[in-house]
N, C-alpha and C positions, 0 to 999 in steps of 0.2 A: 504494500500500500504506500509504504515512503518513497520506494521507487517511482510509483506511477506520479506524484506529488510534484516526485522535483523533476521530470520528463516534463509532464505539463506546464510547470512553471517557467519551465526554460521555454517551452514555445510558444508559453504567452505571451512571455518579453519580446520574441523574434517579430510577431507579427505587428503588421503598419493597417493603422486605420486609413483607406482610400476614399472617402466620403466627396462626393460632388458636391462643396459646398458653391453655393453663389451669392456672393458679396451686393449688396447695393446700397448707396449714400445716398439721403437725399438732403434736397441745399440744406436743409437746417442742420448737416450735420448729422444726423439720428445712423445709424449704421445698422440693415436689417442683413442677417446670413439665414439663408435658406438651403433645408438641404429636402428636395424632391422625393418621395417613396410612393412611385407608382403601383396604382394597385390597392392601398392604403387605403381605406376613407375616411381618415380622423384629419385631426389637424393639434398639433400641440405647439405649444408659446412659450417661450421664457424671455423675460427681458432681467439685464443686467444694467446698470450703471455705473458709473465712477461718481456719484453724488450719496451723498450721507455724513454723518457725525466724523468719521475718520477722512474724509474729503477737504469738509470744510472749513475754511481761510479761519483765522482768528474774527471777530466779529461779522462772519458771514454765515447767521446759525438757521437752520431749516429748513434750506434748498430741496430735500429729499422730499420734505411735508408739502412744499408749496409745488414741487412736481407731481405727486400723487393728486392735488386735487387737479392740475392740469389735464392730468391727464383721466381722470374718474371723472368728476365734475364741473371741469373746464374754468370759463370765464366771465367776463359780459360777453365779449369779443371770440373767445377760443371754447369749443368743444360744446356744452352744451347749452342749445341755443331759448329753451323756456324750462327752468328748472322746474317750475311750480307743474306744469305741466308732463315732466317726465318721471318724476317722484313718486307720481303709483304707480306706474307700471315699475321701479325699480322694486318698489314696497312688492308688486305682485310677484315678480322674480326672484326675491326674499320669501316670500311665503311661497314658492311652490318648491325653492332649496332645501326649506325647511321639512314640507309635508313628504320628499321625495326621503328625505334622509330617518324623518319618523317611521316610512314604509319599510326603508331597509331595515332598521332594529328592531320593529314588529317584526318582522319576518325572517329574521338573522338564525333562528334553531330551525325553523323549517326549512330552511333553502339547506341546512348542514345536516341536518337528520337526511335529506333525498342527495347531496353528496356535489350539489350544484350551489356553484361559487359564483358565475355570471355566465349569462349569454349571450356568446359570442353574434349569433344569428337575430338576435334580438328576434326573435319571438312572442308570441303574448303566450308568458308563461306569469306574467305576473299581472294582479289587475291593475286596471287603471288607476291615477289617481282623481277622485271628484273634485271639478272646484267648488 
């Protein structure tokens, strides 16, 4: 078994990740890398920055707070354009985070008792939820 260990080990080191990534700037700077997986139908996101507590200038404190509302809930000028009016549907998308997540730990021994963890296929194996 220690053999098989350090065999492996050494040919995880050998191997080189080839990943098609593609780079794109836009003028403001923002820097997006995309890497393509055809086939796939999801889509996942991360964003990183160089802003926050370890970034920032001596009297230059909470850049990272004033970009998160940039970018969650904009400006007068920037991102969202009638807050009063987008504010329930976010409350609605709040509440249905909520009731989907209540479904799964109602159902978390059932779905382990039948041995199924998630479906792939998305199937209606589970009910809906009412609004």
């Amino acid at each position: 078994m220690t053999l098989t260990f350090i065999v492996t080990n050494v040919i995880a080191q050998d191997y080189e990740y080839n990943l098609p990534i593609k780079e794109h700037i836009f003028e403001n700077g923002l820097k997006l890398l995309v890497v393509e997986r055809p086939g796939d139908n999801r889509v996942a996101a991360k964003i990183w920055t160089d802003m926050g507590a370890l970034n920032e200038i001596s009297g230059e404190y909470g850049a990272a707070h004033f970009l998160e509302h940039l970018m969650f809930k904009g400006t007068l000028t920037l991102g969202a354009k009638n807050w009063k009016a987008e504010k329930p549907l976010i409350n609605e998308i709040n509440a249905t985070e909520k009731a989907m997540i209540a479904e799964l730990n109602r159902a978390r021994n059932d779905i382990r008792e039948r041995g199924v963890f998630h479906d792939y296929q998305h199937e209606k194996t589970t009910p809906e939820i009412t609004r």
